[in-house]
Structure formats: C-alpha cells, structure tokens
Phi, psi and omega in degrees: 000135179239150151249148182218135167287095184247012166219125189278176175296142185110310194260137175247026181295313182268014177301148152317117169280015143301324161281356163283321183303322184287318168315313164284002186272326168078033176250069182222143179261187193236046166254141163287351190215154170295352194223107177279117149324265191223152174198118176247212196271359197227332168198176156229143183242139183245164194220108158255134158245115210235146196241155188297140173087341178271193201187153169266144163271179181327136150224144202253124181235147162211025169246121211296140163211164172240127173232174211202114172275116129359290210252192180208143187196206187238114171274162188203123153216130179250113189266171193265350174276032189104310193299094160287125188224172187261168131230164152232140166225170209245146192296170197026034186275131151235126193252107186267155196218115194242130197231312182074005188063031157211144204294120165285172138216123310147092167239215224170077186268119172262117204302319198283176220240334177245138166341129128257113192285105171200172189210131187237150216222083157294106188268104200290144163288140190268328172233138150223151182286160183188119157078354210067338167298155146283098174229133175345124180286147205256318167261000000 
C-alpha cells in the first residue's frame, strides 16, 4: 500500500463543496464498513465493498483498527483537517491504523477501475476509565 499526499492539512480549496456541505452537517457515524460481520466484547469485523467511483462517507473513528483488502485498486480519503491523500493498493495489502480514542474523521472513495474489497477488524477498549477508576468494558 502506498499514500501519497496530494492535498496538505489547512487548504480546504480543492475540496467539493458537497463534501463540505456533508461535513457540516454533523451527521456522521463511526461504522468502518458498509456491512458489520461479527462483534464480542473485543472487536468488530467489518466488510467494505466499493464499486469504482462509490465511497463510505465520512465517518469518526477513534478506536484503533486493521484493515486487510481482497483486491486491489486505487483511493481517495479526505480527512476533516483538509488533508487529501491517494492510496494505492495491492490486493492482500493490510494495514493497522492507531487512534488511541482520539477522534479522526474520514472517508474513503474509490477512485479506480476495480471492486475494492475489505475487511476491518475495530479493536474495542478492554478498560475504560471512569470517575479515575478502572473498569472493565462492558461493549
């Protein structure tokens, strides 16, 4: 998998204003796929299937995931600080993506010619604080 930065953090000139529009509106959810898989106390496995030209919209993640592509193809993701980047990826190409509980926002278009196929493995927090205690996660 390669990224290439083709817009920096800051310039919001060449964004669509539609995708801006989508942004202010503040209707975004935290699923990585179009499709939930599986879910225990410890993760969620996710399914994106993207047909050339569609896209997940924005959505806010702050939990660390791994995603792992079928296929291979060609991306576009527009992050909410501006930052536009390319990827390209090569089938069985996988990726870990470290969040730390603090909150991205995101989407994830595909630019290419071919089906992209993935699966994202939404790593759950095993403790959370509360109050300064620790307690066991309950989701």
């Amino acid at each position: 998998m390669k990224c290439i930065e083709l817009n920096p953090e800051g310039n919001f000139e060449p964004w669509e204003p539609s995708k801006l529009k989508e942004l202010q509106k503040k209707q975004i959810d935290g699923r990585l796929g179009q499709k939930l898989l599986f879910e225990n106390k410890t993760i969620k496995v996710w399914e994106a299937v993207l047909f050339p030209g569609e896209r997940l919209p924005f959505r806010k993640v702050s939990r660390n995931y791994n995603f792992t592509s079928m296929t291979e193809g060609l991306a576009l993701s527009r992050v909410d600080n501006g930052k536009i980047s390319l990827v390209r990826i090569n089938k069985g190409d996988s990726m870990f993506i470290k969040h730390e509980g603090i909150e991205s926002i995101y989407d994830f278009e595909n630019i290419g010619e071919n089906i992209l196929f993935l699966h994202a493995i939404e790593f759950k927090p095993l403790i959370e604080k509360t109050d300064g205690l620790k307690m066991q996660s309950a989701s």
